[in-house]
MIDOVEX-468239 format. One record per residue (C-alpha): x, y, z; residue number from 1; residue in one letter. Coordinates in pm, 1 decimal, m for minus. Each point is the difference from the previous one (the first is absolute). Layout:
<pavexs>
+----------+----------+----------+-------+------+
|       px |       py |       pz | kekol | mivo |
+----------+----------+----------+-------+------+
|        X |        Y |        Z |   NUM |    A |
...
+----------+----------+----------+-------+------+
</pavexs>
This chain:
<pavexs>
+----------+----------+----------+-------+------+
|       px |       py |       pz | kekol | mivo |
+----------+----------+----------+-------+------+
|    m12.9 |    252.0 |   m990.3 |     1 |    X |
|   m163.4 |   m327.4 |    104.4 |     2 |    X |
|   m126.9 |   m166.1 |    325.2 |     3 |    X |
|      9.0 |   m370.3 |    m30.0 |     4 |    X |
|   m225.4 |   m261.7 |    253.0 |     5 |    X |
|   m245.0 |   m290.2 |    m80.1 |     6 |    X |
|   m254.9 |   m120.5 |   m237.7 |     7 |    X |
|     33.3 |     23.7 |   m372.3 |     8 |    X |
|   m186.4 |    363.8 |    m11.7 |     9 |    X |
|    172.6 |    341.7 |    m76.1 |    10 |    X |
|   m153.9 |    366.1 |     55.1 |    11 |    X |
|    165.6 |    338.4 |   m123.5 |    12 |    X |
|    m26.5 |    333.4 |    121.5 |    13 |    X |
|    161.6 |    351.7 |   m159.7 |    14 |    X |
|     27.7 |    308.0 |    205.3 |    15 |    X |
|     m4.6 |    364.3 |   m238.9 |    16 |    X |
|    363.6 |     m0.7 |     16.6 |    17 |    X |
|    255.7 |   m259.0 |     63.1 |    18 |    X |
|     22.6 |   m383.1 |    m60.5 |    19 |    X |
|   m293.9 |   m229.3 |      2.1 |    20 |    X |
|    m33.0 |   m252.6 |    272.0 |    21 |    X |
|   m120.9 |   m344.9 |    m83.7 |    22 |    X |
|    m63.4 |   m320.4 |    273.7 |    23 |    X |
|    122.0 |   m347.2 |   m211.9 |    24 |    X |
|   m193.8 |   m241.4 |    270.8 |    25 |    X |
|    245.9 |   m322.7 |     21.7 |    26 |    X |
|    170.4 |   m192.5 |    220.9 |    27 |    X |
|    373.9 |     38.1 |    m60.7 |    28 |    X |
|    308.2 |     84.8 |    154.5 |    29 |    X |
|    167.7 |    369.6 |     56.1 |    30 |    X |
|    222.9 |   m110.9 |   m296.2 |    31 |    X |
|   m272.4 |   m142.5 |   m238.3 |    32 |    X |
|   m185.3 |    338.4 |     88.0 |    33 |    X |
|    231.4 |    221.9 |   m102.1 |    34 |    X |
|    110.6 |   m227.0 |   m267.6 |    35 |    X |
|   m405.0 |     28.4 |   m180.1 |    36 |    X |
|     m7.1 |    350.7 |    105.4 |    37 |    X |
|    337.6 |     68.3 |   m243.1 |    38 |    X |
|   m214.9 |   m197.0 |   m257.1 |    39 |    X |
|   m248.9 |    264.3 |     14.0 |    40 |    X |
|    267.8 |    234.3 |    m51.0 |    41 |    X |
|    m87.1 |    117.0 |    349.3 |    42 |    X |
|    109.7 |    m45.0 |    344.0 |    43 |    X |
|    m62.1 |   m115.4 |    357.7 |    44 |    X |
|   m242.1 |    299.6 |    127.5 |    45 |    X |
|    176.5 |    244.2 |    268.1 |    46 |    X |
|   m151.3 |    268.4 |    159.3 |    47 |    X |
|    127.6 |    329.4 |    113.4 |    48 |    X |
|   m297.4 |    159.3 |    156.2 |    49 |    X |
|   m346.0 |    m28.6 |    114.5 |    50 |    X |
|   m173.8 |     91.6 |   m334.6 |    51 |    X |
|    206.1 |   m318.7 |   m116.8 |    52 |    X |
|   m120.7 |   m215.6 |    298.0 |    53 |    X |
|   m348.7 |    124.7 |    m89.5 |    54 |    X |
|     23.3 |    m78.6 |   m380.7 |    55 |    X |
|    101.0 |   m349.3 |    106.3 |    56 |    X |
|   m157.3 |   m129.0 |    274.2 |    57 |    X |
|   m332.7 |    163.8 |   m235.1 |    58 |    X |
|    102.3 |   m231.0 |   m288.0 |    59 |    X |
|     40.9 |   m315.0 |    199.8 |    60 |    X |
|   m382.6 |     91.4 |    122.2 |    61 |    X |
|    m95.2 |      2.6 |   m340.6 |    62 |    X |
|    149.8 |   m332.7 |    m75.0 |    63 |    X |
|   m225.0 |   m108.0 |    263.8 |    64 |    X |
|    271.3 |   m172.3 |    253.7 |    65 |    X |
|   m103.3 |   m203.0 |    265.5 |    66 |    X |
|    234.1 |     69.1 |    275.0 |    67 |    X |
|    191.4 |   m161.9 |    143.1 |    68 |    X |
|    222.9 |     86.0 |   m311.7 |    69 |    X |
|    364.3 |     70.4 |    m44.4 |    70 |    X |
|    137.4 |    201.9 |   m290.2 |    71 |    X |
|    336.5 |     22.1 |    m69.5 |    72 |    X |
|    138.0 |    360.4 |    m81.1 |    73 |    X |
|    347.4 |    103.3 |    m67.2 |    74 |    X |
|     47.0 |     39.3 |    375.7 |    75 |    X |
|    376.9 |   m180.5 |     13.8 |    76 |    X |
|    292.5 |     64.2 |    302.2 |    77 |    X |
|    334.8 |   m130.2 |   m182.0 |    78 |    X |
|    226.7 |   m167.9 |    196.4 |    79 |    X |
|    261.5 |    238.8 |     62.8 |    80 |    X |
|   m341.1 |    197.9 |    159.6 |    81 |    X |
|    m87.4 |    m11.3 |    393.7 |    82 |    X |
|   m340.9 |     m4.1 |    158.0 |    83 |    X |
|    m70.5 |    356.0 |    154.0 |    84 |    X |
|   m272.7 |    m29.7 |    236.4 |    85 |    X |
|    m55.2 |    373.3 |      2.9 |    86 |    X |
|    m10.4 |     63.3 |   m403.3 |    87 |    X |
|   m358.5 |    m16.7 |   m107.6 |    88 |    X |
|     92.0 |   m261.5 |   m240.4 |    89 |    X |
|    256.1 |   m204.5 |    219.1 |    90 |    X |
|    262.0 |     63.5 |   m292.4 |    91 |    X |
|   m173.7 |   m123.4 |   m247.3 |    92 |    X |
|      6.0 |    176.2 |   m328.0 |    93 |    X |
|   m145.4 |    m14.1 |   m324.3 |    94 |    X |
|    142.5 |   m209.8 |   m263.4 |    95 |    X |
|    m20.2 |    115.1 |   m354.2 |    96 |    X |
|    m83.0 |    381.0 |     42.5 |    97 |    X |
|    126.2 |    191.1 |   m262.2 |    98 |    X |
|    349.7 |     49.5 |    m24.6 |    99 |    X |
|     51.5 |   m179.5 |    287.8 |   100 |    X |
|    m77.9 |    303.2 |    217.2 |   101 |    X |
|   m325.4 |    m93.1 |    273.8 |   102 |    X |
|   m145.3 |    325.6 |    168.5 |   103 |    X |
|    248.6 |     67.2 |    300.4 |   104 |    X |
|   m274.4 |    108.5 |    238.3 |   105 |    X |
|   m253.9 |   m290.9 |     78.6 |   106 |    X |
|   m334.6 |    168.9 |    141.8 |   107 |    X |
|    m76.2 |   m164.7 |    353.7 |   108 |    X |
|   m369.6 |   m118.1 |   m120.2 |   109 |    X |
|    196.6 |   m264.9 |   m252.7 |   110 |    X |
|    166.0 |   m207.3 |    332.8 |   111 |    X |
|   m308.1 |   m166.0 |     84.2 |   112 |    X |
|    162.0 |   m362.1 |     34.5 |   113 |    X |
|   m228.0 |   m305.8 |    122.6 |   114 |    X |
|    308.6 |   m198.5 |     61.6 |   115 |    X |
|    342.4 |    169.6 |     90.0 |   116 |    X |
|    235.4 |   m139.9 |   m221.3 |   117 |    X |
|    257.5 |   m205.8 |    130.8 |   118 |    X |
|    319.9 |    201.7 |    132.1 |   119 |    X |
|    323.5 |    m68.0 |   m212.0 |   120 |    X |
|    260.4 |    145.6 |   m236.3 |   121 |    X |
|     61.1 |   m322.8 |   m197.2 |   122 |    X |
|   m228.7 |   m133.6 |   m161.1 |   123 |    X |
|   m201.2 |    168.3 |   m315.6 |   124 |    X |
|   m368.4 |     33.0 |    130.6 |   125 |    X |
|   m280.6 |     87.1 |   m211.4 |   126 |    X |
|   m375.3 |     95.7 |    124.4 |   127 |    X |
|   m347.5 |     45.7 |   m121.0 |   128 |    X |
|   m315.3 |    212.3 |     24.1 |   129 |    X |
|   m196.2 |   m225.1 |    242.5 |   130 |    X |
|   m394.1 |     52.3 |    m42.6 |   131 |    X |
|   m196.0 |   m120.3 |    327.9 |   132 |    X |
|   m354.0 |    m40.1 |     95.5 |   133 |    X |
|    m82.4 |    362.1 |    131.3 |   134 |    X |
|     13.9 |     19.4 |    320.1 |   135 |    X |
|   m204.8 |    270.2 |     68.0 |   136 |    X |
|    188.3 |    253.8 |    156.2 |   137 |    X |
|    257.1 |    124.2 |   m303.9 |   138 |    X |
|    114.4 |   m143.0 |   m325.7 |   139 |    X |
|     56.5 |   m389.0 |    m34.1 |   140 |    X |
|    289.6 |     53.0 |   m173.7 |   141 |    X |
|    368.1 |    m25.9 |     65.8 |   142 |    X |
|    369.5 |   m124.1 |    m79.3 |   143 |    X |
|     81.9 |   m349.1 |     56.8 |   144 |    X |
|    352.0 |   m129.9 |    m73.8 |   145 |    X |
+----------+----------+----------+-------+------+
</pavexs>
């Protein structure tokens, strides 16, 4: 899977088991991400759990990101979807998992959103792992639509 952002650098990290993780650092569109992550025979990073969070938010330190910094992951609410203000991940879900089938349980330390997303059920909305200065007091991470 793949995290795409800015500047023409690219890092790559492997957990024991599983699918490596790699940050592409550009500045393109949802679309044009997912589009060079397919190139790569890959696709747009999603994670299921915090070992997943970990693994990623680890590689983008490595890449040495400056925050601010947004990443676009295959984070995507279809059109047909509504925005659930209780769900974790707003009803989001993760495009391209395998088989089409995204973990059903989302655990409540993935809906850390900077930005609510807008509320709607019609229009597609994508979002993106949004790296922030750290503030201090917690992670400077979150989902940004």
């Amino acid at each position: 899977a793949c995290a795409l952002g800015r500047t023409p650098r690219a890092a790559v990290r492997c957990p024991p088991a599983g699918a490596c993780f790699s940050a592409h650092l550009d500045n393109v569109s949802y679309a044009e991400a997912r589009g060079a992550c397919d190139r790569r025979r890959g696709g747009l990073a999603w994670v299921s759990g915090e070992p997943e969070l970990r693994l990623l938010l680890g590689l983008l330190a490595k890449a040495a990101v400056p925050a601010p910094a947004l990443f676009w992951v295959g984070l995507k609410r279809n059109a047909s979807a509504c925005t659930h203000e209780e769900q974790p991940l707003r009803g989001f879900s993760w495009e391209g998992v395998e088989d089409g089938l995204a973990p059903q349980e989302v655990p409540a330390a993935l809906g850390r959103w900077l930005q609510e997303p807008l509320r709607s059920c019609l229009t597609a909305r994508c979002a993106g792992l949004h790296l922030a200065p750290d503030p201090g007091d917690g992670p400077g991470w979150g989902w940004k639509e």
